[in-house]
Backbone as a printed PyTorch tensor [residue, N CA C, xyz], in Angstrom:
tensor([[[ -4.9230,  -2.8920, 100.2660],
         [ -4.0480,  -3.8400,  99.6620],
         [ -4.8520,  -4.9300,  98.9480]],

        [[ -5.8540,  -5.0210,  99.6100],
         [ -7.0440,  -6.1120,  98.7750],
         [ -7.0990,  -5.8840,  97.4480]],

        [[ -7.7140,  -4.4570,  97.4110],
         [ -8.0740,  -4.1940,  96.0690],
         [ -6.6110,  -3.9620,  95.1480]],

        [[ -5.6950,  -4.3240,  95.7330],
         [ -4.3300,  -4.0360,  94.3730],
         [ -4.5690,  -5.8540,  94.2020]],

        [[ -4.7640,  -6.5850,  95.2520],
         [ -4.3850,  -8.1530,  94.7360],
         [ -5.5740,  -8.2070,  93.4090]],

        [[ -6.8220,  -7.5810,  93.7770],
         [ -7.9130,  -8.2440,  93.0790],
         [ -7.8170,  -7.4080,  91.6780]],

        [[ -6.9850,  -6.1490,  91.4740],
         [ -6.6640,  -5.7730,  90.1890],
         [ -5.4170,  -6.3360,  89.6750]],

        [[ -5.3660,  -7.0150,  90.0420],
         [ -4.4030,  -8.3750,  89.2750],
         [ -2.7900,  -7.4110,  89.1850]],

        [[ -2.8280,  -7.1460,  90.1330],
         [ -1.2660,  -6.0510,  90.0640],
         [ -0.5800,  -6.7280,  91.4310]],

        [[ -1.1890,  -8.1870,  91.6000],
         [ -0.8410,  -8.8090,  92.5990],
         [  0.6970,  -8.8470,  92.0810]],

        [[  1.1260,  -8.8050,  91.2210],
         [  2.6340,  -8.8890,  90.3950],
         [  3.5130,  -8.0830,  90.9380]],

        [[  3.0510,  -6.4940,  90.9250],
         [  3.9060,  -5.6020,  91.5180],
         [  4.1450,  -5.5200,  92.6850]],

        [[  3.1200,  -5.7860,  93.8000],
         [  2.8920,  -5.7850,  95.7230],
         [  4.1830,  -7.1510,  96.0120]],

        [[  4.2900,  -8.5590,  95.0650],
         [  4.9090,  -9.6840,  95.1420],
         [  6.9350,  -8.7160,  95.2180]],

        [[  6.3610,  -8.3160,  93.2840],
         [  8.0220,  -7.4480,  92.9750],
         [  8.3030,  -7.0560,  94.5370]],

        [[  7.5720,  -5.5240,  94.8270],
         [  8.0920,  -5.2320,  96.2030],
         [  8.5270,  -5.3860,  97.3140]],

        [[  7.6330,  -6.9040,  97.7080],
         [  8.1670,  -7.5070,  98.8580],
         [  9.5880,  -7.9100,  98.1610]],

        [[  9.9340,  -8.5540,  97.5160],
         [ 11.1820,  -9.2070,  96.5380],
         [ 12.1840,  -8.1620,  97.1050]],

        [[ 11.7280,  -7.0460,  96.1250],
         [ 12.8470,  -5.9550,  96.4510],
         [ 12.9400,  -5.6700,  97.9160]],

        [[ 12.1180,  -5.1480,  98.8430],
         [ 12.6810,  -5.1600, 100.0950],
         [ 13.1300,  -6.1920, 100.9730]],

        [[ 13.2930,  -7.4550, 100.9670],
         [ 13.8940,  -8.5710, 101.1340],
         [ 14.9270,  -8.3610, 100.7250]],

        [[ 15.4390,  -8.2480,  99.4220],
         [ 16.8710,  -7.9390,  98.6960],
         [ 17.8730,  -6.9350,  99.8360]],

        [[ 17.1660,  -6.0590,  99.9740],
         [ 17.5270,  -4.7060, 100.4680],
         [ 17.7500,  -4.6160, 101.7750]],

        [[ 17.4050,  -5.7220, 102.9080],
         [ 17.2670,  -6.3400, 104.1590],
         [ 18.7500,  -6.9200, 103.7270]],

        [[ 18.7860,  -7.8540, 103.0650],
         [ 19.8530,  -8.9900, 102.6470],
         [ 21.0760,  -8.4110, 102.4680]],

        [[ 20.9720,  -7.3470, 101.4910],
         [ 22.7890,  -6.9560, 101.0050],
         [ 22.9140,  -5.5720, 102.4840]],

        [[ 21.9000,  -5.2040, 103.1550],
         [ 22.1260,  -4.0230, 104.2730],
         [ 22.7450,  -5.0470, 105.3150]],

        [[ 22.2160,  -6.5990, 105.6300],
         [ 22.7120,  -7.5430, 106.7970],
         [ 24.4770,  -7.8020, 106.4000]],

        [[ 24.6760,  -8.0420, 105.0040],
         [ 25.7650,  -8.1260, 104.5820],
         [ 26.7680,  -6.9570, 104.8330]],

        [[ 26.5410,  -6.0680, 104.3400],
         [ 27.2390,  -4.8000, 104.5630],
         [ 27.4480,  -4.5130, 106.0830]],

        [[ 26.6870,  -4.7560, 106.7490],
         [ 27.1510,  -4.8820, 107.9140],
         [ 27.4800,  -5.7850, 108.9110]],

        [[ 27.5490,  -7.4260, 108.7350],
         [ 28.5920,  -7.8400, 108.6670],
         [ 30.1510,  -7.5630, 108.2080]],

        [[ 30.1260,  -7.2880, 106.9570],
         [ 31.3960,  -7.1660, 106.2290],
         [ 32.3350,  -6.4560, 107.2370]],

        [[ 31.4550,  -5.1360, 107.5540],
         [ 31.8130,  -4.0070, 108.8880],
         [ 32.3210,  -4.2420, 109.8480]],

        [[ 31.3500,  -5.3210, 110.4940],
         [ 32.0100,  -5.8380, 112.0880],
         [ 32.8060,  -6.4140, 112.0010]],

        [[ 33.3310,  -7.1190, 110.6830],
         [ 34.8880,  -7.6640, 110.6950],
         [ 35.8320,  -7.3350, 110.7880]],

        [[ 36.7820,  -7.5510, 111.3240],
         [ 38.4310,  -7.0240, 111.5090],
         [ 38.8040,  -6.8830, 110.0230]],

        [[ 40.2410,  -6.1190, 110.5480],
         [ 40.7910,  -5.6860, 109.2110],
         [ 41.8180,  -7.0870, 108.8670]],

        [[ 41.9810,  -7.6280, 109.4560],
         [ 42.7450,  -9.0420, 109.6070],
         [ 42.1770,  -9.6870, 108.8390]],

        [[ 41.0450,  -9.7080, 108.3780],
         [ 40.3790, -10.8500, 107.6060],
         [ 40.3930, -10.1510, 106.2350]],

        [[ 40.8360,  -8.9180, 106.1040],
         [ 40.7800,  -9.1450, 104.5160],
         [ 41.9840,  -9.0480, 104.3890]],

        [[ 42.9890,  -9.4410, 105.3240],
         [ 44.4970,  -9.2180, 104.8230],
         [ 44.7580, -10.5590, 104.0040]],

        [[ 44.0450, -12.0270, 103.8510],
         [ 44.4600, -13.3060, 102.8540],
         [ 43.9480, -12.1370, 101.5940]],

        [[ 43.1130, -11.5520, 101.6640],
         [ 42.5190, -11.0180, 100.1720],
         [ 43.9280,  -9.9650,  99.4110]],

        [[ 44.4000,  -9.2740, 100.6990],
         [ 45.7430,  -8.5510,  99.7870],
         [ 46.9150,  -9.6780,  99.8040]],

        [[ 47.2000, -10.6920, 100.3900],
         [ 48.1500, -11.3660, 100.3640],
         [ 47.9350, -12.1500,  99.3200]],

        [[ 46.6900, -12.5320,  98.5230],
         [ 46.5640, -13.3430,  97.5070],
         [ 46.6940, -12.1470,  96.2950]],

        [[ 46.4430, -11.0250,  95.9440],
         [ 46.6110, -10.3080,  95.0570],
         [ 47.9780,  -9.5810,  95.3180]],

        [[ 48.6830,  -9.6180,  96.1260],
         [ 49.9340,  -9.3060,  95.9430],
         [ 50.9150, -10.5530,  95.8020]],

        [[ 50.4020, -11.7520,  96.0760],
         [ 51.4130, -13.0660,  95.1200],
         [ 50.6970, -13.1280,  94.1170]],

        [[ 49.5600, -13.0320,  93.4160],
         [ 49.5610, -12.4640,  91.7760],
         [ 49.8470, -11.5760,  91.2180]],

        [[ 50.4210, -10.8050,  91.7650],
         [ 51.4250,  -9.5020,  91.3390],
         [ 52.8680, -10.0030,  91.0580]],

        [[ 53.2860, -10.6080,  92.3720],
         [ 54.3880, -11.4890,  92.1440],
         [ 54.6440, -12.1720,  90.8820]],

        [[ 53.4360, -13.3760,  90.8060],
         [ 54.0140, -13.7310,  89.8390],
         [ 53.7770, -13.6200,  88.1940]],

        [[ 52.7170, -12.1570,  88.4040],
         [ 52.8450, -11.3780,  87.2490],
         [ 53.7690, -11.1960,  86.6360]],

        [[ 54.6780, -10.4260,  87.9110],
         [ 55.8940,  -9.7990,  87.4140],
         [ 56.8410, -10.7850,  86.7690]],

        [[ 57.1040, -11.7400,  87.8080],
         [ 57.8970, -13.1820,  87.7300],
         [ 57.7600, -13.7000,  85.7880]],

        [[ 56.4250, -13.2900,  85.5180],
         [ 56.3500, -14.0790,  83.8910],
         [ 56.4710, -13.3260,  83.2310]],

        [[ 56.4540, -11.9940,  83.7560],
         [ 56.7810, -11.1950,  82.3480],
         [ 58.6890, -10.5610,  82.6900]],

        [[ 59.3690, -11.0820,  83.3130],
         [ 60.7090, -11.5150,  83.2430],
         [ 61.2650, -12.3790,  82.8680]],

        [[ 60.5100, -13.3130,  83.1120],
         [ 61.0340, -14.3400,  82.5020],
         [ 60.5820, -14.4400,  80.8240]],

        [[ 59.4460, -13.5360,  80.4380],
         [ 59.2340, -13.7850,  78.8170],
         [ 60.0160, -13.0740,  78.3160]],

        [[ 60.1410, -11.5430,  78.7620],
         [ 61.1750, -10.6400,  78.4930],
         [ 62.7900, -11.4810,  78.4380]],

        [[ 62.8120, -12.0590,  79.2490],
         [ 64.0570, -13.0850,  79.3220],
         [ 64.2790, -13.7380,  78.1370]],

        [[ 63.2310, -14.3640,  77.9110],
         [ 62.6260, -15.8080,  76.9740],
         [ 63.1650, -14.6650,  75.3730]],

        [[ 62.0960, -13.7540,  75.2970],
         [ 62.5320, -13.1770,  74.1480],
         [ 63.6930, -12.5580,  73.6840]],

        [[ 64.4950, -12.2100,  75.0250],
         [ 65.9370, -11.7430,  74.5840],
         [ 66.8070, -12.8050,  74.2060]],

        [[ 66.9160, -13.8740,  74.5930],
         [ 67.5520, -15.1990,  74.3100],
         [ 66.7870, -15.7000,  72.8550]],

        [[ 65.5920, -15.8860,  72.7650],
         [ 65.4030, -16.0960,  71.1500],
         [ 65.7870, -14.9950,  70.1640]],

        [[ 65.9340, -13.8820,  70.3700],
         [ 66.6100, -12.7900,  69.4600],
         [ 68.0490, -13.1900,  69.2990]],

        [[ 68.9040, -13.5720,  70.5630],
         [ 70.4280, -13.8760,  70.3080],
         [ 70.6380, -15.0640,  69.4430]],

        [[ 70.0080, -16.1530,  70.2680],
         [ 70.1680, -17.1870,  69.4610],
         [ 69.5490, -16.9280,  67.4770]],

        [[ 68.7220, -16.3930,  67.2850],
         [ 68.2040, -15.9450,  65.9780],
         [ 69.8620, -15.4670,  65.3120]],

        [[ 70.7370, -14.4020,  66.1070],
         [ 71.5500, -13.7050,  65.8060],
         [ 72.3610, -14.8930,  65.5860]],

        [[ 72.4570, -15.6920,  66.1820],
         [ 73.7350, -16.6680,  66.0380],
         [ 73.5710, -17.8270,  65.3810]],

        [[ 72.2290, -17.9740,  64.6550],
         [ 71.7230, -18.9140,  63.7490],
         [ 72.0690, -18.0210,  62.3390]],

        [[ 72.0750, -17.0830,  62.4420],
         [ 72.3840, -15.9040,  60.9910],
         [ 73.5000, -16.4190,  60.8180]],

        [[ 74.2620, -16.1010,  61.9900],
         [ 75.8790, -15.8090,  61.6540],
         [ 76.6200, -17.6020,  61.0490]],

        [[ 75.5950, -18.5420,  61.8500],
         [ 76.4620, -19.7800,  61.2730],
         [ 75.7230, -20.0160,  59.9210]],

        [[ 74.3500, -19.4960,  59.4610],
         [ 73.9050, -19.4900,  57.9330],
         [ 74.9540, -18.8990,  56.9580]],

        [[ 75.3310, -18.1010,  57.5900],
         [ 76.0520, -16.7650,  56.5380],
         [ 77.4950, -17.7670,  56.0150]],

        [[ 78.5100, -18.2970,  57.5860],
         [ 79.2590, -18.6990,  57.5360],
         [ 79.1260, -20.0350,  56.8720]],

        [[ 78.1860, -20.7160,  56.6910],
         [ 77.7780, -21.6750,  55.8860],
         [ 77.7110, -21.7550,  54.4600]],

        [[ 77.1350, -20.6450,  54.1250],
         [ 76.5020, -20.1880,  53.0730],
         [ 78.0820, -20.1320,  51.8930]],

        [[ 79.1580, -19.4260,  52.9350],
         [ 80.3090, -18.6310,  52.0880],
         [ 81.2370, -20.2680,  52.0500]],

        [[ 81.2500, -21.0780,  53.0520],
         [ 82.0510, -22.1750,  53.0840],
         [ 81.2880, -23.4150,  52.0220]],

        [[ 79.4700, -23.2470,  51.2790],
         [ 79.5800, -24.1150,  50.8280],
         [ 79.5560, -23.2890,  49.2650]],

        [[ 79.7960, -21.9720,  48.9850],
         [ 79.8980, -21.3960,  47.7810],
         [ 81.5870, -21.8450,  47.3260]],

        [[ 82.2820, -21.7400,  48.6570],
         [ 83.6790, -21.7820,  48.3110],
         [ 84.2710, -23.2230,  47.8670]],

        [[ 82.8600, -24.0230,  48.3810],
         [ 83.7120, -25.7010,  48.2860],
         [ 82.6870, -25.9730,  46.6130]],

        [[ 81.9650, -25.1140,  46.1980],
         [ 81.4390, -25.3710,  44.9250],
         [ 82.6380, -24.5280,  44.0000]],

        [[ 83.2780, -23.7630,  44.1660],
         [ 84.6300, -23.1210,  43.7840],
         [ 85.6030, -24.4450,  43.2250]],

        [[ 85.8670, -24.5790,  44.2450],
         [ 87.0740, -25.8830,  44.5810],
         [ 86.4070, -27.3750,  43.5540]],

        [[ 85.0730, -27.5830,  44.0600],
         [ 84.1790, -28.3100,  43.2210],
         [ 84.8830, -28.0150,  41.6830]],

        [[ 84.4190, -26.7540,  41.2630],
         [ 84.2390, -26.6890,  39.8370],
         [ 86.1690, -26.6860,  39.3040]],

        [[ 87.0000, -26.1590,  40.1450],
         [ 88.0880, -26.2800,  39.7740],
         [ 88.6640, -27.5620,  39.4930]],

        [[ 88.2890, -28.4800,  40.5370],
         [ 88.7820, -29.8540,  40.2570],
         [ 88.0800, -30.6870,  39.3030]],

        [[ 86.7810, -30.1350,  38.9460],
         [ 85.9090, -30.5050,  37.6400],
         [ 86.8570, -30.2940,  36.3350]],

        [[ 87.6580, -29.1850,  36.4650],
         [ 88.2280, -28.4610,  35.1330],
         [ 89.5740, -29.2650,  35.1600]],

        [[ 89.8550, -29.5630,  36.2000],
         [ 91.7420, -30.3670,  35.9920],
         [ 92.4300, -29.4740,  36.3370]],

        [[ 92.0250, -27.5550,  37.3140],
         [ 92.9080, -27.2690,  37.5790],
         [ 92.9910, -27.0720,  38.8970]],

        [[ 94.0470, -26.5320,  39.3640],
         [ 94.6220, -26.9820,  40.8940],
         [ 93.5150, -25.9920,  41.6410]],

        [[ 93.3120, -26.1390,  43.1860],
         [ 92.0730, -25.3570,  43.3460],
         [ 92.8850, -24.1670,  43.6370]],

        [[ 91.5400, -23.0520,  43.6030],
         [ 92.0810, -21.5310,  43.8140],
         [ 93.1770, -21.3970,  44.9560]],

        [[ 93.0510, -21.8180,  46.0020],
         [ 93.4440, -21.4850,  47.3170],
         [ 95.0450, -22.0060,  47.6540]],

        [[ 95.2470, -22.9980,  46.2900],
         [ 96.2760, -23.4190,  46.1660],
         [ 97.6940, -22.0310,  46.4320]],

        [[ 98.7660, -22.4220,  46.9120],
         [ 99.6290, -21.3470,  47.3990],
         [101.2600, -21.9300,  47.1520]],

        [[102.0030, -20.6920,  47.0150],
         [103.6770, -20.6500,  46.9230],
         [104.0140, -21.7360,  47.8880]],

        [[103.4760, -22.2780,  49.1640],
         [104.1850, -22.9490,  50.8290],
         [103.7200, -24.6930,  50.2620]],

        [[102.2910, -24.4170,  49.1560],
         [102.2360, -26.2660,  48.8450],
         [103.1240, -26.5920,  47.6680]],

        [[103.4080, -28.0500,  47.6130],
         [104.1960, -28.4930,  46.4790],
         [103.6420, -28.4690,  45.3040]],

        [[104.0460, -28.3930,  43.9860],
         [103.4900, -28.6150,  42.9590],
         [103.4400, -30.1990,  42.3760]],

        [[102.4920, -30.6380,  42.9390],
         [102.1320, -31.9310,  42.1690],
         [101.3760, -31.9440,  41.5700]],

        [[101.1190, -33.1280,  40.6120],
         [ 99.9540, -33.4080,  39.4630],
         [ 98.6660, -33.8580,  40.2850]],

        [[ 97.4980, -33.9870,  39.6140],
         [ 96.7030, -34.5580,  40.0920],
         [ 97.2880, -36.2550,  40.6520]],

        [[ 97.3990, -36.9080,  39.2560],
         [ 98.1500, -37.9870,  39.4740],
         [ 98.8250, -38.4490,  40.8820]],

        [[100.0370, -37.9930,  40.3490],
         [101.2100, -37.9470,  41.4070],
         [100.5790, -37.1300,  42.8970]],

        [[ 99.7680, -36.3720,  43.2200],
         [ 99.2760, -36.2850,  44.3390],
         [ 98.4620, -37.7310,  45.1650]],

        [[ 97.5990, -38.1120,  43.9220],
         [ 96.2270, -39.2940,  44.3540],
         [ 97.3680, -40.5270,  44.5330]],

        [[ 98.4460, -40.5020,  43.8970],
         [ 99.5770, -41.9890,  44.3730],
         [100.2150, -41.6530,  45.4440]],

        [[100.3790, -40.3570,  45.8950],
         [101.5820, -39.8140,  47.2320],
         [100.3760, -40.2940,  48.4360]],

        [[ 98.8770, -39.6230,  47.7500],
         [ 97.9900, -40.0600,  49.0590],
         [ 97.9890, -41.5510,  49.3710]],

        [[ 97.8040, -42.4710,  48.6160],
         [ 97.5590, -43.6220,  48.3120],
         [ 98.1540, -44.5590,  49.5690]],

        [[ 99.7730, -43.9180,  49.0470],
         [101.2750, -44.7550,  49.5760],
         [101.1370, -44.2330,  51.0920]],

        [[101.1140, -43.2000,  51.3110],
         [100.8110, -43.0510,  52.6690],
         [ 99.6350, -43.5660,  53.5210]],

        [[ 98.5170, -43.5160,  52.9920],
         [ 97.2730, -44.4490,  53.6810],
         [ 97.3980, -45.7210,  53.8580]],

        [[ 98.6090, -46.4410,  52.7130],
         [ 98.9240, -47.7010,  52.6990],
         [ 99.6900, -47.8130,  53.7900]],

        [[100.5460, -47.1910,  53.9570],
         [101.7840, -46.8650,  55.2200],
         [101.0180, -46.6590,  56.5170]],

        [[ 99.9060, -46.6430,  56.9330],
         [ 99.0460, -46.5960,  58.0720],
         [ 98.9310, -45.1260,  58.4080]],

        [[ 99.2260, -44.0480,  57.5060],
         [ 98.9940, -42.4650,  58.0930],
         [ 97.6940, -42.3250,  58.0070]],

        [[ 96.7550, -41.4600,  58.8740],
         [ 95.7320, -40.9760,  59.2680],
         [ 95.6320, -40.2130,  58.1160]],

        [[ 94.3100, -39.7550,  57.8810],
         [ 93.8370, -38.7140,  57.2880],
         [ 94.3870, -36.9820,  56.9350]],

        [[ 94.3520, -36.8280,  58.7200],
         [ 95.0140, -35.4840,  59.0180],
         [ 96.1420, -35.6680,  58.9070]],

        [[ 96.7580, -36.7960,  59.2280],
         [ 98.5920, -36.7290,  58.9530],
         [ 98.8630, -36.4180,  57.5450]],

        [[ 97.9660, -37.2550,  56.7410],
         [ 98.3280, -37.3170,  55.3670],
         [ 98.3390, -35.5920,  54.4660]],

        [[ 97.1380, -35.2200,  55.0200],
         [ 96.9070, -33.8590,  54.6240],
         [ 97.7810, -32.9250,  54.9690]],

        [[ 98.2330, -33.0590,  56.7190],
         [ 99.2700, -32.3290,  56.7730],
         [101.0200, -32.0150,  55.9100]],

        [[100.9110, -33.5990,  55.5610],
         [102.0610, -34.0100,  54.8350],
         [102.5080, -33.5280,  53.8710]],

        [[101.5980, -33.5180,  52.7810],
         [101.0920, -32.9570,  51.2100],
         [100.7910, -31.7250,  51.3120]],

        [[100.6270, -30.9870,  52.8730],
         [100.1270, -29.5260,  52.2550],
         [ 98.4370, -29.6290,  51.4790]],

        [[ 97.6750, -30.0150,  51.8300],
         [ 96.5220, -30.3730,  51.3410],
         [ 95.1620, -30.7630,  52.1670]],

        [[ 94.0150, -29.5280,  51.8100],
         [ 93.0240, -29.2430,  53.1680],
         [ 92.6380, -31.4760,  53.0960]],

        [[ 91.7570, -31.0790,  54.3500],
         [ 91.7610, -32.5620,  55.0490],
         [ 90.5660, -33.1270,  54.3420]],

        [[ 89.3010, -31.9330,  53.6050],
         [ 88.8610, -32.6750,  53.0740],
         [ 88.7540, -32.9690,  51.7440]],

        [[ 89.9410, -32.9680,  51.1570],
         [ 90.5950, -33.0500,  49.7570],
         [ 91.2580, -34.5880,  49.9430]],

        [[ 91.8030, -34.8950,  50.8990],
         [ 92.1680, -35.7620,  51.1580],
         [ 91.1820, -37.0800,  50.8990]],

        [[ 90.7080, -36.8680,  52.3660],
         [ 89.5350, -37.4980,  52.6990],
         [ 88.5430, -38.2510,  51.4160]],

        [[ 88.0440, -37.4720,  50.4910],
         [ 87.6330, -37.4870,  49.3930],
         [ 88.0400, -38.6160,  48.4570]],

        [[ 89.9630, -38.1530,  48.3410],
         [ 90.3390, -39.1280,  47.3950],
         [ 90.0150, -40.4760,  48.1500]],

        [[ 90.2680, -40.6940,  49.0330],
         [ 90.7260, -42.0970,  50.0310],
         [ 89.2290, -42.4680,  49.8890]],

        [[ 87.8190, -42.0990,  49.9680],
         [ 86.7150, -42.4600,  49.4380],
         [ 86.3660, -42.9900,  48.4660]],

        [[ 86.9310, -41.9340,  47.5470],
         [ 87.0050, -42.3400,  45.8200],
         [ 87.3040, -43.8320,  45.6030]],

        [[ 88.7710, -43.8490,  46.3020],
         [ 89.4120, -44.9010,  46.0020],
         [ 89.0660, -46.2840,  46.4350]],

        [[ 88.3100, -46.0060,  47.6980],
         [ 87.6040, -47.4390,  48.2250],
         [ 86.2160, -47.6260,  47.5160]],

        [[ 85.6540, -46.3890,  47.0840],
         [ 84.1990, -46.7890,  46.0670],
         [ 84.9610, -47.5060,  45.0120]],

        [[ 86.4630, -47.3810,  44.1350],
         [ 86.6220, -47.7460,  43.1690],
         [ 86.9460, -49.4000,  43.4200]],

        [[ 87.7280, -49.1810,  44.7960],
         [ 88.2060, -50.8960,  45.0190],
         [ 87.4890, -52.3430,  45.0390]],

        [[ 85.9900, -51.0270,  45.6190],
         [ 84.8870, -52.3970,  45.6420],
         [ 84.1070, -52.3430,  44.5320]],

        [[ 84.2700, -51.7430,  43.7990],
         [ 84.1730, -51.9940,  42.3110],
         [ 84.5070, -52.9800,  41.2480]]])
């Protein structure tokens, strides 16, 4: 052994002891591990079976999460759509009352009044203390047709 230190391979005789030390170390371990009950690695399955738990637990609840953002998506469509057709229809009505004529939706069950003679029937009644909706109901005339004039008319008053 002399002559390996003095050929300078003192490096490898050092490695070896290293390695059989190592090999002492994880053999003392391993058998420890052994003489232990089976009781002691039962926290080790009880902790990987409540991360199973609540594996499962989050991917129900995302699965959850994502079925509820798909509906709600569905029911954000449906009030776009319904939006979409109620503000094409009030640009309808828009452009009709632009032109001076009665709006489309107009029907046989409302009265035929003038523009005029409608904006004075509203007038007299708002003066008379009727509500909005009363008034509309009165005239046969949607509420926010109403509404509108009675605006008009107070932008004009403070005018």
């Amino acid at each position: 052994m002399w002559n390996l230190l003095q050929h300078s391979d003192w490096q490898i005789v050092v490695q070896l002891i290293l390695d059989a030390l190592l090999l002492i170390l994880v053999a003392s371990l391993l058998w420890h591990q052994r003489r232990q009950s089976p009781s002691s690695s039962l926290p080790h399955a009880q902790v990987i079976e409540s991360f199973e738990r609540i594996l499962a637990e989050t991917k129900s609840l995302s699965e959850e999460f994502d079925r509820n953002l798909r509906e709600r998506g569905r029911l954000i469509q449906n009030v776009l759509e319904a939006l979409d057709a109620k503000l094409s229809e009030a640009h309808a009505i828009l452009k009709t009352l632009n032109e001076g004529a009665a709006p489309p939706s107009a029907s046989t069950t409302k009265p035929d009044l003038s523009f005029k003679t409608l904006v004075e029937k509203i007038l007299q009644l708002a003066d008379a203390g009727h509500s909005t909706q009363e008034i509309a109901a009165r005239i046969h005339r949607p509420f926010g047709e109403v509404e509108l004039i009675l605006g008009l008319h107070r932008l004009q008053q403070k005018k």
